[in-house]
Gaussian input, Z-matrix of N, CA and C with variables (Angstrom, degrees):
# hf/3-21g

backbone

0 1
 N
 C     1     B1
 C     2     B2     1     A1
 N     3     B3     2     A2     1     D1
 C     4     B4     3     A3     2     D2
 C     5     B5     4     A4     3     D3
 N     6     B6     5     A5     4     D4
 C     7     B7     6     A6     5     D5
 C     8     B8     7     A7     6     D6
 N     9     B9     8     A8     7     D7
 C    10    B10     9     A9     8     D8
 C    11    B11    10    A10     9     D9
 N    12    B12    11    A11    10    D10
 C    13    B13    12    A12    11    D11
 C    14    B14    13    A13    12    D12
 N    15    B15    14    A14    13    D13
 C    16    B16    15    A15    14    D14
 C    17    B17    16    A16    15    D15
 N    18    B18    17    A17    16    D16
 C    19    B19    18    A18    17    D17
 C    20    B20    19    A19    18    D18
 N    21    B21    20    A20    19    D19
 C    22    B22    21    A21    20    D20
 C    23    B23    22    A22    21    D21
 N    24    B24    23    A23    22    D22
 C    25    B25    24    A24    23    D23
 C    26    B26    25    A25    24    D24
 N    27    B27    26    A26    25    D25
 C    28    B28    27    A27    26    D26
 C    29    B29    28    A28    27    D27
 N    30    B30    29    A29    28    D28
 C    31    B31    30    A30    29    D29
 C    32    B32    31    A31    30    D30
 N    33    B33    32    A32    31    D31
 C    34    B34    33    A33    32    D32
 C    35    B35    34    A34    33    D33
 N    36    B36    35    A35    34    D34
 C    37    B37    36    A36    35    D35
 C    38    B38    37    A37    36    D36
 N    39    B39    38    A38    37    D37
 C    40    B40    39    A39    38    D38
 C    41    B41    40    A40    39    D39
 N    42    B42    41    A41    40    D40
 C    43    B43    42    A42    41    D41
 C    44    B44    43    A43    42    D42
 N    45    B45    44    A44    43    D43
 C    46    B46    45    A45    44    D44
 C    47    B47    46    A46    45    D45
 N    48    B48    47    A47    46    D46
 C    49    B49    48    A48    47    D47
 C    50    B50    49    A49    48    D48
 N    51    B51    50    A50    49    D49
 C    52    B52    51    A51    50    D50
 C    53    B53    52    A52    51    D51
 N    54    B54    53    A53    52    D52
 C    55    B55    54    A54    53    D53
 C    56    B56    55    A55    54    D54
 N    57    B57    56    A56    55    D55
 C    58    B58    57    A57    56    D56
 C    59    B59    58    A58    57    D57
 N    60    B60    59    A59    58    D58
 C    61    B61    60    A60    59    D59
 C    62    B62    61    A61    60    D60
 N    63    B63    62    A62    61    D61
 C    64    B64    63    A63    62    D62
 C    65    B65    64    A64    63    D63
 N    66    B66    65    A65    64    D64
 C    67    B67    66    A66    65    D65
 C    68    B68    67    A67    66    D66
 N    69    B69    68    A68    67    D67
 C    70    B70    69    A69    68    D68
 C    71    B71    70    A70    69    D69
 N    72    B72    71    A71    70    D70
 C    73    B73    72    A72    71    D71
 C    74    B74    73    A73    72    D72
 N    75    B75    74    A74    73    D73
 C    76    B76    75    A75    74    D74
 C    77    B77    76    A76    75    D75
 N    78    B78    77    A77    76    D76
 C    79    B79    78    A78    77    D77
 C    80    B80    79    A79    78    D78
 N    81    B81    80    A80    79    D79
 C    82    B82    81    A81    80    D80
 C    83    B83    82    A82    81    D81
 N    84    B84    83    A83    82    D82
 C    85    B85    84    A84    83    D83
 C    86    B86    85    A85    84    D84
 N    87    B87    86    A86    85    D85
 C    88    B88    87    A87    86    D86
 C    89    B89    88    A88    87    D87
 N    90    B90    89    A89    88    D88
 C    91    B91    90    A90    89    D89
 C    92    B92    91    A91    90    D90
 N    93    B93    92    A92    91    D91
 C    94    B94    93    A93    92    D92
 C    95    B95    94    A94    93    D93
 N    96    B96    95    A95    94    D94
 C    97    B97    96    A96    95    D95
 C    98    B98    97    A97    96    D96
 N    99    B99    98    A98    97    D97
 C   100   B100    99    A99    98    D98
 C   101   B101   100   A100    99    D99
 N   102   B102   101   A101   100   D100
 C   103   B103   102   A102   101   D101
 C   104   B104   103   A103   102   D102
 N   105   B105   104   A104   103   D103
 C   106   B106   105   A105   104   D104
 C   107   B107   106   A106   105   D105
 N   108   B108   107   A107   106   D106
 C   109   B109   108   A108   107   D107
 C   110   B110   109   A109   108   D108
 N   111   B111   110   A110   109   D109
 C   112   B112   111   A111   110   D110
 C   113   B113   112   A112   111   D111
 N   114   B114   113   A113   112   D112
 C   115   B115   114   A114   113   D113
 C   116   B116   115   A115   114   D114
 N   117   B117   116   A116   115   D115
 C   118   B118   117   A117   116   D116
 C   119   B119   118   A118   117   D117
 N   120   B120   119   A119   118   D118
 C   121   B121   120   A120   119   D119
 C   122   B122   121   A121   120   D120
 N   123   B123   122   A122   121   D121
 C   124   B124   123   A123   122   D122
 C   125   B125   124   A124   123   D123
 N   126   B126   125   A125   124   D124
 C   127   B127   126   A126   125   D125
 C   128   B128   127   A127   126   D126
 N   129   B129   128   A128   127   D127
 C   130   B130   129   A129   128   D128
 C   131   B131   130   A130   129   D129
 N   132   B132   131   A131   130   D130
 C   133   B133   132   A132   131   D131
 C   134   B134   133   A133   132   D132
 N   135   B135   134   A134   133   D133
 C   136   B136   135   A135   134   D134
 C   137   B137   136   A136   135   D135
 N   138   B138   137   A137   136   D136
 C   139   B139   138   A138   137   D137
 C   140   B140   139   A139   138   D138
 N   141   B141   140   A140   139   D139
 C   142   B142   141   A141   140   D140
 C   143   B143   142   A142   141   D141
 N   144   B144   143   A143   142   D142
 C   145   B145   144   A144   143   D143
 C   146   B146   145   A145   144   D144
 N   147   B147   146   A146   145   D145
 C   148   B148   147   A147   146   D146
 C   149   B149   148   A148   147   D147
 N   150   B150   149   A149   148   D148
 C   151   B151   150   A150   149   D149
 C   152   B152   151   A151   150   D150
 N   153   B153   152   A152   151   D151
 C   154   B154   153   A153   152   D152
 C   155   B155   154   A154   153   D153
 N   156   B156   155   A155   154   D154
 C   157   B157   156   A156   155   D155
 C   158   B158   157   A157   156   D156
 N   159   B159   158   A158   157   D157
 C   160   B160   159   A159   158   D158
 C   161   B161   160   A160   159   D159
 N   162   B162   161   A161   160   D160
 C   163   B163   162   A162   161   D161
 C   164   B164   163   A163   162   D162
 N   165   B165   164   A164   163   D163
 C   166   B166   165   A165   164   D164
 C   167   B167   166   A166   165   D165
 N   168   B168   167   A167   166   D166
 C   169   B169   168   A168   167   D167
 C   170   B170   169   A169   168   D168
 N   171   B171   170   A170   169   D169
 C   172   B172   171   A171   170   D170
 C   173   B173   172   A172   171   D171
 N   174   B174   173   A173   172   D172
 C   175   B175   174   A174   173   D173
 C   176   B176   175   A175   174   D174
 N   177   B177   176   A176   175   D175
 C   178   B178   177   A177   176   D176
 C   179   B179   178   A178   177   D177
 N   180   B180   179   A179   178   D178
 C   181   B181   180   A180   179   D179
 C   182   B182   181   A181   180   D180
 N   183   B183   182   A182   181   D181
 C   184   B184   183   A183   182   D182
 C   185   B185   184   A184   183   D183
 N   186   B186   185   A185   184   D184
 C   187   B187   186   A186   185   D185
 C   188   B188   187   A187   186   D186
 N   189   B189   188   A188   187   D187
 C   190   B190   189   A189   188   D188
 C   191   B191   190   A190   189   D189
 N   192   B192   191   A191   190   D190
 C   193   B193   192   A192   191   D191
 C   194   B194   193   A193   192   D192
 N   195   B195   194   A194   193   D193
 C   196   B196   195   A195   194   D194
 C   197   B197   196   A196   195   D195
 N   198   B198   197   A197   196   D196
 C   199   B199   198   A198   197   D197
 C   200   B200   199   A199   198   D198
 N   201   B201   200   A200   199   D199
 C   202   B202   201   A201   200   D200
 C   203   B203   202   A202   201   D201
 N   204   B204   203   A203   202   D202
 C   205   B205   204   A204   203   D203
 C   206   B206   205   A205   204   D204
 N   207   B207   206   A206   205   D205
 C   208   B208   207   A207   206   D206
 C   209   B209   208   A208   207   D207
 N   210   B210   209   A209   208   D208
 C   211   B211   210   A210   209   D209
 C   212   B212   211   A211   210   D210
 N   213   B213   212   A212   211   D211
 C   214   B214   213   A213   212   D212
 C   215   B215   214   A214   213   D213
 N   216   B216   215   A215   214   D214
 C   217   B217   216   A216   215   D215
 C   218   B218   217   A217   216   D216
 N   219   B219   218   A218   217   D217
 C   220   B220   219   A219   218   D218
 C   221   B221   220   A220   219   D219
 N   222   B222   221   A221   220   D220
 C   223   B223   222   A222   221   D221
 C   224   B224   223   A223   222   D222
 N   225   B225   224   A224   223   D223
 C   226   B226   225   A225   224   D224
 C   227   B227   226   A226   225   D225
 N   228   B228   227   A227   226   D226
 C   229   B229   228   A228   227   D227
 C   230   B230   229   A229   228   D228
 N   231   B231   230   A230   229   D229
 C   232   B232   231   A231   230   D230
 C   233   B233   232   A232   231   D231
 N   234   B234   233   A233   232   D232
 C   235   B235   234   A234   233   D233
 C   236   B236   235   A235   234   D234
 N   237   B237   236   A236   235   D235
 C   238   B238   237   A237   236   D236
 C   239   B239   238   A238   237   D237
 N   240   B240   239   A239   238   D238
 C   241   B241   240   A240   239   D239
 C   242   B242   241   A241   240   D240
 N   243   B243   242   A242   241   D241
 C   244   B244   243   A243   242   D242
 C   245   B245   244   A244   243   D243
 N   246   B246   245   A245   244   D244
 C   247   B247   246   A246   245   D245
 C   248   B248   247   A247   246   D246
 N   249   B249   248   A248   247   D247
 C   250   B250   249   A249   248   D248
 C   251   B251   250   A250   249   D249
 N   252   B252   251   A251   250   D250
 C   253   B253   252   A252   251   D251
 C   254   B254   253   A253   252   D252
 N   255   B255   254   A254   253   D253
 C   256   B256   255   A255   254   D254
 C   257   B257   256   A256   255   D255
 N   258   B258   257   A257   256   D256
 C   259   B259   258   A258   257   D257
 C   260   B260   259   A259   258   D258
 N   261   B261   260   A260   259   D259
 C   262   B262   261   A261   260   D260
 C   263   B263   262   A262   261   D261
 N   264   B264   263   A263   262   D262
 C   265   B265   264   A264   263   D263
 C   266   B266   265   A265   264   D264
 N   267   B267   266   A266   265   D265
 C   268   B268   267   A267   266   D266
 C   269   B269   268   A268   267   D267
 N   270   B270   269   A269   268   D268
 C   271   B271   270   A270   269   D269
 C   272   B272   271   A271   270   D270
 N   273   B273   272   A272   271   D271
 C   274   B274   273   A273   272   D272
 C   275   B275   274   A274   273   D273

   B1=1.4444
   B2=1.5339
   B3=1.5116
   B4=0.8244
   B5=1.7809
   B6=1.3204
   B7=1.2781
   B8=1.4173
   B9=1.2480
   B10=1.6726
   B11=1.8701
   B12=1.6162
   B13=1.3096
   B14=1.7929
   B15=1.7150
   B16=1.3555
   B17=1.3557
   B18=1.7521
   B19=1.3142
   B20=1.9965
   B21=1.5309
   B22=1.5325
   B23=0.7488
   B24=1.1826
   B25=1.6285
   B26=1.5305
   B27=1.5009
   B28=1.2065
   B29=1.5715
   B30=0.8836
   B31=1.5895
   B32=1.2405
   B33=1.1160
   B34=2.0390
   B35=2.0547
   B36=1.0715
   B37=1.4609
   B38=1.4901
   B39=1.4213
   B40=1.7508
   B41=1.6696
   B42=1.4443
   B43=1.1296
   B44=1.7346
   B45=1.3765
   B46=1.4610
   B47=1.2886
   B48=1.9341
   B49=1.7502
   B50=1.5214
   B51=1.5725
   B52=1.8800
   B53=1.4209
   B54=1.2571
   B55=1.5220
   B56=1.3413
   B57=1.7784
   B58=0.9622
   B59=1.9414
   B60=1.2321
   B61=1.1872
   B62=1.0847
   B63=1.8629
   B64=1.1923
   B65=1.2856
   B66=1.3074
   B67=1.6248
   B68=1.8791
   B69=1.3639
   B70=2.1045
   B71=1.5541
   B72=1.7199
   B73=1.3380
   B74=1.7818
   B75=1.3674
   B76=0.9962
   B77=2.1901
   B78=1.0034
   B79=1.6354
   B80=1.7054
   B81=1.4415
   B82=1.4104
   B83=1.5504
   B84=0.8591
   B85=1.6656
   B86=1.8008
   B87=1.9301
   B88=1.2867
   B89=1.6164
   B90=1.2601
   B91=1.3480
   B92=1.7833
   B93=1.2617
   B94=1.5560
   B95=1.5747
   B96=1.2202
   B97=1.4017
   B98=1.9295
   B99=1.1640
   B100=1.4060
   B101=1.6633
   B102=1.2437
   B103=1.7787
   B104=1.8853
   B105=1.9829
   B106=1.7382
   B107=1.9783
   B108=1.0438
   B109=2.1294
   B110=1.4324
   B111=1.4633
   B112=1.6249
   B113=1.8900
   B114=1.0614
   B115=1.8296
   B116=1.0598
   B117=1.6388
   B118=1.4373
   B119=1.5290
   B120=1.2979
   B121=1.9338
   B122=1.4914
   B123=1.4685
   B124=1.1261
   B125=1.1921
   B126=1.2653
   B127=1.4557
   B128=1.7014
   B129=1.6284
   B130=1.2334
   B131=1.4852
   B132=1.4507
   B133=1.1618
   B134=2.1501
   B135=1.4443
   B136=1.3997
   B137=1.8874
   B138=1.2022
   B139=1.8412
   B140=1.5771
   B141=1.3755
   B142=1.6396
   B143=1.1296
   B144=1.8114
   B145=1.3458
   B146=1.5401
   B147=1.0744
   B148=1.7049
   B149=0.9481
   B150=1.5058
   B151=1.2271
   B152=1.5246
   B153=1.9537
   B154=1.3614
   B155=1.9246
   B156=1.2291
   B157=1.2650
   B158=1.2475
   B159=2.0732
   B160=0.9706
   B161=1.3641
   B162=1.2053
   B163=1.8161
   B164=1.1521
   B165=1.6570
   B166=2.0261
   B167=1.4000
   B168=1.3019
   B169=1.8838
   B170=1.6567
   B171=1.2242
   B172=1.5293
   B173=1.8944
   B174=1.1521
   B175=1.7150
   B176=1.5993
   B177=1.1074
   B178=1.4819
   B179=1.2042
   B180=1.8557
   B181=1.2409
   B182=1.3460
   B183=1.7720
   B184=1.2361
   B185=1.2472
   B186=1.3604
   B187=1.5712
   B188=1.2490
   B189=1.6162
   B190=0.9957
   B191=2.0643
   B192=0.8538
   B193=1.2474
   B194=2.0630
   B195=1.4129
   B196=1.6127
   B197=1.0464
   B198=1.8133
   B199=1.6968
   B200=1.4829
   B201=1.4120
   B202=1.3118
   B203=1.5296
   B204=1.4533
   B205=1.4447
   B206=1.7034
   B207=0.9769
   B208=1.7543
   B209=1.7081
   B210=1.0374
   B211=2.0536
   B212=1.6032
   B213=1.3737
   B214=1.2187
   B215=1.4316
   B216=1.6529
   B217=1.5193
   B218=1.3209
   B219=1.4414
   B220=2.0586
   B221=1.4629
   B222=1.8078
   B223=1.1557
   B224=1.7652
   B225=0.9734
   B226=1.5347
   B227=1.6376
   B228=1.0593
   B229=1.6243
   B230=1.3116
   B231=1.6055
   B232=1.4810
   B233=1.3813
   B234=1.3032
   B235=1.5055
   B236=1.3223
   B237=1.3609
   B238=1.6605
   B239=1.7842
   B240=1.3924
   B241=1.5033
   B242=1.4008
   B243=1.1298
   B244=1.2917
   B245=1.4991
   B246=1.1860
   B247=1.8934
   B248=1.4246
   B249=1.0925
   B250=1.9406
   B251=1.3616
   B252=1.4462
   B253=1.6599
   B254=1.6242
   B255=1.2030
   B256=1.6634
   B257=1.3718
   B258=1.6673
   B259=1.0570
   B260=1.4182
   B261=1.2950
   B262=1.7051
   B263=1.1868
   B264=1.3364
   B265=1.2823
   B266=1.9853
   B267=0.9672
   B268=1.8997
   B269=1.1852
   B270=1.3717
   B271=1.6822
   B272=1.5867
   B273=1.3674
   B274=1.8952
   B275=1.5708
   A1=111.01
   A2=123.05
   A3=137.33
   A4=110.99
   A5=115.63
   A6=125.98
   A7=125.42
   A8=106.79
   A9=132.86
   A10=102.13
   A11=104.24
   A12=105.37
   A13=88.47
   A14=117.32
   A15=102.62
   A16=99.00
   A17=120.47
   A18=138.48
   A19=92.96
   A20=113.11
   A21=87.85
   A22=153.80
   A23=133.55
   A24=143.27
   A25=111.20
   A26=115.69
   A27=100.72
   A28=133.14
   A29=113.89
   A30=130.08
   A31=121.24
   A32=114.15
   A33=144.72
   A34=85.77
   A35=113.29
   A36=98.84
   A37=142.32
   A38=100.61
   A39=92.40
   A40=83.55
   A41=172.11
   A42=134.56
   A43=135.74
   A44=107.52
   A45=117.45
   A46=79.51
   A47=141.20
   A48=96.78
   A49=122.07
   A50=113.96
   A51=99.54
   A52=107.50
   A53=125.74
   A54=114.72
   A55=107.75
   A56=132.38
   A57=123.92
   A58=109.31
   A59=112.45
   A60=127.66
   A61=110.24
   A62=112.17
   A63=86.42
   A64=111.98
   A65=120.66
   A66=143.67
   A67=97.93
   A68=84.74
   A69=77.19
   A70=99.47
   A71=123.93
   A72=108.14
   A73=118.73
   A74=113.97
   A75=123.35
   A76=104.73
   A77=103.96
   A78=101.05
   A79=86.76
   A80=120.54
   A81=122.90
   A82=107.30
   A83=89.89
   A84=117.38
   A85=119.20
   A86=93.93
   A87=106.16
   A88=88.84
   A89=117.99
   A90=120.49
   A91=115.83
   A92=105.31
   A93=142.44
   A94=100.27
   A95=132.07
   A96=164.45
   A97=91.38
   A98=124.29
   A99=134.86
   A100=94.67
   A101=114.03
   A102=121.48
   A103=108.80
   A104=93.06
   A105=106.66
   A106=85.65
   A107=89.09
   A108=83.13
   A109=112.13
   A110=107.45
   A111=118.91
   A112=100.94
   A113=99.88
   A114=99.77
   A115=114.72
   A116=114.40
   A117=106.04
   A118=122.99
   A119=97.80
   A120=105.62
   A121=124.25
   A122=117.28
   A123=124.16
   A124=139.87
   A125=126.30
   A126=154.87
   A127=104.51
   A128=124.32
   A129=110.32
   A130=119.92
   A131=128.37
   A132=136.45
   A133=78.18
   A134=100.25
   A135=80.64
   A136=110.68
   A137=103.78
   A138=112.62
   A139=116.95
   A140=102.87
   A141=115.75
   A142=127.31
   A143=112.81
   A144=118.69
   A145=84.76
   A146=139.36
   A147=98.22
   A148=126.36
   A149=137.55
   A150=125.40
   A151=129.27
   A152=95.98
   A153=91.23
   A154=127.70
   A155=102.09
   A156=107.12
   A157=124.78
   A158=102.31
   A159=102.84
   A160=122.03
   A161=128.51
   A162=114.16
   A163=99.03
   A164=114.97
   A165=107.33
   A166=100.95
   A167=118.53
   A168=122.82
   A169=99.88
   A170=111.43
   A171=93.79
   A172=110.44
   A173=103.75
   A174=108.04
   A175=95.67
   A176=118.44
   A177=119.28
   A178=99.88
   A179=121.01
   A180=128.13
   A181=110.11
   A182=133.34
   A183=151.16
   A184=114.42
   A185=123.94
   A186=130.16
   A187=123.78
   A188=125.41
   A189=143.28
   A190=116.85
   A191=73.03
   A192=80.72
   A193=121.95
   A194=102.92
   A195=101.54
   A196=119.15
   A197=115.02
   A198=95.14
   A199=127.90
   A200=129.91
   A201=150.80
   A202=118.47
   A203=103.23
   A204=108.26
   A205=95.49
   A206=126.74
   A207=113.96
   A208=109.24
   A209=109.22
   A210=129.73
   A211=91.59
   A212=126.73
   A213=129.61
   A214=88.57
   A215=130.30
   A216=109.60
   A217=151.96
   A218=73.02
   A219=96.57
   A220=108.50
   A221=126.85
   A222=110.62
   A223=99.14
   A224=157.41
   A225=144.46
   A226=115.10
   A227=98.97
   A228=106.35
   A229=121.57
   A230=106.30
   A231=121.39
   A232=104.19
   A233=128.25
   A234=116.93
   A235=108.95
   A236=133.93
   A237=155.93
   A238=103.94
   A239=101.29
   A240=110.98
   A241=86.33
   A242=143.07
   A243=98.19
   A244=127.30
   A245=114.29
   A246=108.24
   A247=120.58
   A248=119.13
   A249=127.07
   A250=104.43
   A251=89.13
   A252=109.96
   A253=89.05
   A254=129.36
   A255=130.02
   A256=114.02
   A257=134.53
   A258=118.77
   A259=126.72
   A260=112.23
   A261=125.71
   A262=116.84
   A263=126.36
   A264=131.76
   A265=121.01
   A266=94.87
   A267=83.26
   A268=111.39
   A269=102.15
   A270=112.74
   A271=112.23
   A272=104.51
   A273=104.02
   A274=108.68
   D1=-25.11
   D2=-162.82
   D3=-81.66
   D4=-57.15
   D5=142.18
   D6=-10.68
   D7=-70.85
   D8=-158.87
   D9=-73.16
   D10=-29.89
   D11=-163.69
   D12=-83.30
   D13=-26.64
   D14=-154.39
   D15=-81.21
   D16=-29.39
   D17=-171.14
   D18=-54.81
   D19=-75.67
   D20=163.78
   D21=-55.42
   D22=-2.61
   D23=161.80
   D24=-71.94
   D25=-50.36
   D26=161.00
   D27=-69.42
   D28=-23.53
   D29=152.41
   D30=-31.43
   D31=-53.96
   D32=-167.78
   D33=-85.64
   D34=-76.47
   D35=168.46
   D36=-26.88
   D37=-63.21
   D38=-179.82
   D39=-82.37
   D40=-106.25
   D41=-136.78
   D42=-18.72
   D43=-44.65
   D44=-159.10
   D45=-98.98
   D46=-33.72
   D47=162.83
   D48=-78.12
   D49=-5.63
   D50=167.47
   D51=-77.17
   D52=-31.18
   D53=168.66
   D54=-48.83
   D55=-58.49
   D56=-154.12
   D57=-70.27
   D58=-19.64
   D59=176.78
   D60=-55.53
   D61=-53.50
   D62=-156.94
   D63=-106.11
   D64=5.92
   D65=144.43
   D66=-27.45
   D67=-53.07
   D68=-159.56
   D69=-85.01
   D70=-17.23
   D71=164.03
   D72=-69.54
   D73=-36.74
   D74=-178.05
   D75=-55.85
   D76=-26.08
   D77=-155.13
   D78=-94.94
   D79=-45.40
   D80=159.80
   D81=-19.51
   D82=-83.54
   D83=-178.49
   D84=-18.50
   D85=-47.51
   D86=-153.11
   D87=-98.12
   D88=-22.01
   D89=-178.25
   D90=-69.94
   D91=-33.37
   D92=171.54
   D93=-61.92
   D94=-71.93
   D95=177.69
   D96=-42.47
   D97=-47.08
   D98=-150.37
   D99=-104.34
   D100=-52.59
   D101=178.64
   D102=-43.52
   D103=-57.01
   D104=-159.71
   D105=-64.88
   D106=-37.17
   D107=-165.09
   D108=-49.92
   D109=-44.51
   D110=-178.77
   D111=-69.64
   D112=-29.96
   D113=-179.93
   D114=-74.64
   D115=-31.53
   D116=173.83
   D117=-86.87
   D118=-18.98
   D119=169.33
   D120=-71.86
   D121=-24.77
   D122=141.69
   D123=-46.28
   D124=-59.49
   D125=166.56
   D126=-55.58
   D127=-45.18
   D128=166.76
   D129=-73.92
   D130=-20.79
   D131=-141.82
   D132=-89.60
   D133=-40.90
   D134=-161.12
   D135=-91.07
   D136=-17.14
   D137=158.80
   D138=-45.73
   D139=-42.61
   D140=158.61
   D141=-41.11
   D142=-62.73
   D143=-171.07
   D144=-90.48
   D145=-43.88
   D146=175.69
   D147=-73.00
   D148=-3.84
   D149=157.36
   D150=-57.04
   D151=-49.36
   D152=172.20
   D153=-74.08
   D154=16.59
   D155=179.80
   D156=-89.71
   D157=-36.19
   D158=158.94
   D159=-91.63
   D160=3.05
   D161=166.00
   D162=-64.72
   D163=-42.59
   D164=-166.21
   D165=-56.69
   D166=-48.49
   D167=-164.75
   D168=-68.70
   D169=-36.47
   D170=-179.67
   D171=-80.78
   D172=-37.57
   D173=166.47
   D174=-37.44
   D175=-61.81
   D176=-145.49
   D177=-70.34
   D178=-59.16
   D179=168.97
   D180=-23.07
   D181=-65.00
   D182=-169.65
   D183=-56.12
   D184=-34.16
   D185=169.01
   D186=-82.54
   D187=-34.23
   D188=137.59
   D189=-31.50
   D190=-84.80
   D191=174.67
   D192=-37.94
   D193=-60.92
   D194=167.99
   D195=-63.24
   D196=-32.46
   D197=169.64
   D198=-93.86
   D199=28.47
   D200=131.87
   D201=-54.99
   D202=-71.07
   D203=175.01
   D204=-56.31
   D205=-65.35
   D206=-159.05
   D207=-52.70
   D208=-27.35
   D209=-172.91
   D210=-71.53
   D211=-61.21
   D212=-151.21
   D213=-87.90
   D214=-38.67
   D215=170.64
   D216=-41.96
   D217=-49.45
   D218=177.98
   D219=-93.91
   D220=-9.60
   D221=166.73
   D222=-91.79
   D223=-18.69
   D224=132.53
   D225=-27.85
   D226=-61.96
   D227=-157.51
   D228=-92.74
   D229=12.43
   D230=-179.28
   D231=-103.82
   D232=-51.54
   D233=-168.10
   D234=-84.21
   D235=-23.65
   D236=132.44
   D237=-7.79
   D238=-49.32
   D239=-158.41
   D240=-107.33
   D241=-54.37
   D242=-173.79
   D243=-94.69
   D244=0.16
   D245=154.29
   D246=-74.10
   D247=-4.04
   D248=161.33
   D249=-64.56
   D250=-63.32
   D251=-164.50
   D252=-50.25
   D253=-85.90
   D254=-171.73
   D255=-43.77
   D256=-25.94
   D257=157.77
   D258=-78.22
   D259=-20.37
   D260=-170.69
   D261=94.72
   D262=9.42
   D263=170.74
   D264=-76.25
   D265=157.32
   D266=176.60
   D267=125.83
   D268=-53.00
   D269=-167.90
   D270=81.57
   D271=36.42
   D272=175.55
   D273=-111.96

């Protein structure tokens, strides 16, 4: 009986240290699990603000940009148009 009781005890031992094992792999894990999450909320948080940085810069670029072309249009196509117009040329 004596045997049998020690045979479970050691039994009950290496179990309750693979529990404890895998208790501390499991918490590894979750600590790991908890680190990458905050790394990736970071990492999106700032894909965000550079995204919206570049919609603003390309917004801006884009407005910029049409009112160049519209500036450089009508200063071409204004004095063009009206010395036609006063000669009668054009067809307007």
């Amino acid at each position: 009986m004596a045997a049998r009781v020690k045979e479970l005890e050691e039994e009950l031992t290496r179990v309750v240290d693979e529990r404890d094992a895998s208790n501390s792999r499991a918490e590894e894990a979750r600590a790991t699990a908890i680190a990458t999450t905050g790394q990736l909320g970071a990492e999106q948080r700032a894909h965000e603000l550079t995204k919206g940085a570049l919609a603003e810069a390309t917004k801006a670029a884009e407005g910029e940009s049409c009112s160049l072309c519209f500036v450089r249009f009508f200063m071409r196509s204004t004095p063009d148009f009206l010395s036609r117009r006063r000669t009668g040329e054009g067809g307007f």
